[in-house]
N, C-alpha and C positions, 0 to 999 in steps of 0.2 A: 504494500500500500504506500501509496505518494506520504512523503515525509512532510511536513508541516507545521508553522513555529510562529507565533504572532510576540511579539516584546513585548506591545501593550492593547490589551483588549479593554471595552467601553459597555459595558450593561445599564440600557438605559430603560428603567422598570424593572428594581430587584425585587419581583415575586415571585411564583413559586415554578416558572419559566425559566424568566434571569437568573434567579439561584441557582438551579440546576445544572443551566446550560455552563454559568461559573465554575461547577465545583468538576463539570465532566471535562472541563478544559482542563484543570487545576490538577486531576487526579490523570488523566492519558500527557501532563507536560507539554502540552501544547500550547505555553503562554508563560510568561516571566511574571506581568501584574497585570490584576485584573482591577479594573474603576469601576464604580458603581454611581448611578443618579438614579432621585427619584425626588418625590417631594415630601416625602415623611423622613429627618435626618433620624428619629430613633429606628426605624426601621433600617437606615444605613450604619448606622450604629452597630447593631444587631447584627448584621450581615456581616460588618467587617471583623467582629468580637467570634461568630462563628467561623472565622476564615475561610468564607465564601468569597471575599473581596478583600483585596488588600488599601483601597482607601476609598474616596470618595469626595462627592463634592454636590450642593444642591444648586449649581450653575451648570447645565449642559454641553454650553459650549466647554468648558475647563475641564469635564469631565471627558469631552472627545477629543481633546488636543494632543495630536501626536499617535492618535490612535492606529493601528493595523487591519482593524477587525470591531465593529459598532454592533451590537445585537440592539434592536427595536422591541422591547418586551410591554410597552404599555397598550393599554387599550388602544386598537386601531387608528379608532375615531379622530387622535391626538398626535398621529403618525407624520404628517407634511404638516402641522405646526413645529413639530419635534426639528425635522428636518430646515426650515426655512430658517428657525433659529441659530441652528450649530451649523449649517454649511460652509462658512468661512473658516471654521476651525478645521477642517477636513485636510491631511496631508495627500498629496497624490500617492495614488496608488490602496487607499483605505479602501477597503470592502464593507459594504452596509449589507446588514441579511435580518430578518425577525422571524417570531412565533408567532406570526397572525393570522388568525381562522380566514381570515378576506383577503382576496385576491383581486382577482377579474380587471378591472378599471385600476383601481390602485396601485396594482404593479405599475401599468403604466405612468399614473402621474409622479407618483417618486421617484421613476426615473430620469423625468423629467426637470427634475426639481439637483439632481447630481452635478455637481461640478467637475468640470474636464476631468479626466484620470480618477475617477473614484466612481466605483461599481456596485450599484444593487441589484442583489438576487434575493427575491421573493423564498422565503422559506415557509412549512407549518411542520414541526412535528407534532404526530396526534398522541399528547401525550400528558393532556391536561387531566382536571381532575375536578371537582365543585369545590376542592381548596384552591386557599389563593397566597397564602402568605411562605416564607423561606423556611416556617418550624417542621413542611411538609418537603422540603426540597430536598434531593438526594443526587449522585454522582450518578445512579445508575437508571434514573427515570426516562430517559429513552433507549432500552436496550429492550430489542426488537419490538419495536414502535415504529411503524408506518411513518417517512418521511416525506413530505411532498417537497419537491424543489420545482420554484416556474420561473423560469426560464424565458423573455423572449425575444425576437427577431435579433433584439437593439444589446442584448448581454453580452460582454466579454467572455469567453468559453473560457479562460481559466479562471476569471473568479468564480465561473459556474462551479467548476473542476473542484475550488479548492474549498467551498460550500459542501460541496458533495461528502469530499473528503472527510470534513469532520464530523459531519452525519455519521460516515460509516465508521469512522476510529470511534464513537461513540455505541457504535453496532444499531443503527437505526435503520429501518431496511430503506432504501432511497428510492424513490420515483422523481421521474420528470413528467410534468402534466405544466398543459397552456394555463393560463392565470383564471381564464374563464373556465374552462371545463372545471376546473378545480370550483369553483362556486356553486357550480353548479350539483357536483357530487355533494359538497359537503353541504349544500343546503338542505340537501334531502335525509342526508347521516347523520347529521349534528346541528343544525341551526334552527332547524324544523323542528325539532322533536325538545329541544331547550323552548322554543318558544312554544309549544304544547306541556309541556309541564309546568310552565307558571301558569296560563292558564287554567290546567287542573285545579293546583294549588288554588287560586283565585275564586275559583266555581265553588269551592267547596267553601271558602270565606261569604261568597254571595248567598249561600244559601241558608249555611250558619256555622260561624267562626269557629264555637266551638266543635263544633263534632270533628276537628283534627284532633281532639286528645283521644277519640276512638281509633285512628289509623292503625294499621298492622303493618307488616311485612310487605306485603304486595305493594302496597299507595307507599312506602318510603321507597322502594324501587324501583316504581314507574317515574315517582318526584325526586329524586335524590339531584337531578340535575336543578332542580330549581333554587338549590341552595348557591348555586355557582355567581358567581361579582355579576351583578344588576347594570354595572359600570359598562364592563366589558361586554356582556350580551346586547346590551342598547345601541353601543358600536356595530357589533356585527349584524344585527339585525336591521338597520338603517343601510350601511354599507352593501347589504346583500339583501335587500327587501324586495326588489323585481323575481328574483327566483322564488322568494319566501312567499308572496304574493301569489302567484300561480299554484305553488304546494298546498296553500291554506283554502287554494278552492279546489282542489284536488280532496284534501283531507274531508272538506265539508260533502262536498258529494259520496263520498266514505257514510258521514254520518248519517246522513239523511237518507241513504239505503239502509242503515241499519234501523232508523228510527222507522221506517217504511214495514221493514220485517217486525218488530218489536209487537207493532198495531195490527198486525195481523198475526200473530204470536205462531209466526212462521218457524218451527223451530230445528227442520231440518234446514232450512237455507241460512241461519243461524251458527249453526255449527257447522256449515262446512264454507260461513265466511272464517270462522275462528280459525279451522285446519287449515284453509289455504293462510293467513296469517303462522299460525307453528310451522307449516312447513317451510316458510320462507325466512322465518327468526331462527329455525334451525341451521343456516346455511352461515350464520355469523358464526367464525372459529374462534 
């Protein structure tokens, strides 16, 4: 595997992403110091006392001066403000890459947004979790975790090369997917199904708050994503709402078959909407 070595790497959003992606630099040697930003200094505090980060700074640009290597780990939404601020700090030759669920469009305006000689490559690894803070972060949280890397027309093929790379020193299994397709996958895998679990959550508030102290097993399971940053899903969900949009009336014509059967207490075409549902949740490994 291609050899790899940044002096100074830049984590900008130390949660439970940036920490990671920190400590898996830190533990494969792939980096001398690691910076952190963010806008909570106890939480950089915190990070740098766990020795996920060797210092820090709550100025962005100071934290990306001199850098080799910038991870993007906050909420999307906050991504080409992040960048229009720090660009002048950017030495040639820096690589910009993040962990953001959204693609499609975005890739392209960030790269837009890059200064001569310094390179963005779109990353996600699917490797999140409904935590968000560093007390959950580990060295090994992407090992063998689906990587997505986008890639397009206008990217440098070796910063692609050297994105990749540390995917895989990290053991993340790597894919190249267009910025768009990638939205469109994960709209239907992930962004869809978070914004149907608050919902639930919701529905069951609308009807009466209490009766969440009866939940069980099941309804923490189906909900356990609704516990996930409110912050970060508003992002993605804005950012990727034309795909969301079409799913949510996909999903409704879903319901309203079933409400259709329910009133006619159809209950063979009932249970064999549930089968074809098992047999295709069984196909997730």
């Amino acid at each position: 595997m291609k050899k790899i070595f940044f002096n100074k790497v830049s984590i900008i959003g130390v949660g439970l992403l940036g920490a990671s992606f920190a400590l898996a630099l830190r533990e494969n040697g792939l980096c001398k110091t690691i910076y952190g930003y963010g806008r909570r200094e106890d939480n950089l505090k915190r990070a740098k006392d766990k020795g996920i980060i060797d210092n820090y700074s709550l100025n962005a640009t100071r934290a990306c001066e001199s850098s080799d290597l910038i991870l993007l780990a906050t909420p999307v939404g906050v991504f080409k403000d992040i960048i229009k601020a720090v660009r002048t700090s950017f030495k040639k030759g820096v690589i910009v890459t993040d962990v953001g669920s959204v693609k499609g469009g975005l890739v392209y305006e960030i790269e837009e947004l890059m200064p001569d000689g310094v390179y963005y490559i779109g990353s996600h690894p699917i490797a999140g979790s409904d935590k968000s803070g560093i007390d959950d972060a580990r060295a090994d949280l992407f090992n063998n975790a689906r990587c997505i890397v986008t890639p397009t027309e206008n990217s440098d093929m070796d910063a692609v090369k050297n994105i990749m790379t540390i995917w895989e020193i990290f053991d993340a299994r790597v894919e190249l997917i267009d910025p768009f397709k990638h939205d469109e996958i994960y709209a239907v895998v992930s962004h869809f199904p978070h914004v149907v679990a608050y919902a639930i959550v919701n529905t069951v508030g609308d009807v009466n708050s209490k009766y969440i102290e009866y939940a069980g097993q099941g309804f923490k399971d189906t909900t356990r994503i609704a516990l996930s940053s409110p912050e970060m899903w508003r992002d993605i969900s804005i950012f990727n709402k034309d795909n969301l949009i079409k799913l949510l009336g996909v999903f409704r014509e879903n319901l309203d078959k079933m409400e259709k059967l329910l009133e006619m207490s159809d209950a063979r075409s009932i249970e064999e909407e549930f089968l074809k549902a098992q047999g295709l949740r069984k196909k997730i490994k």
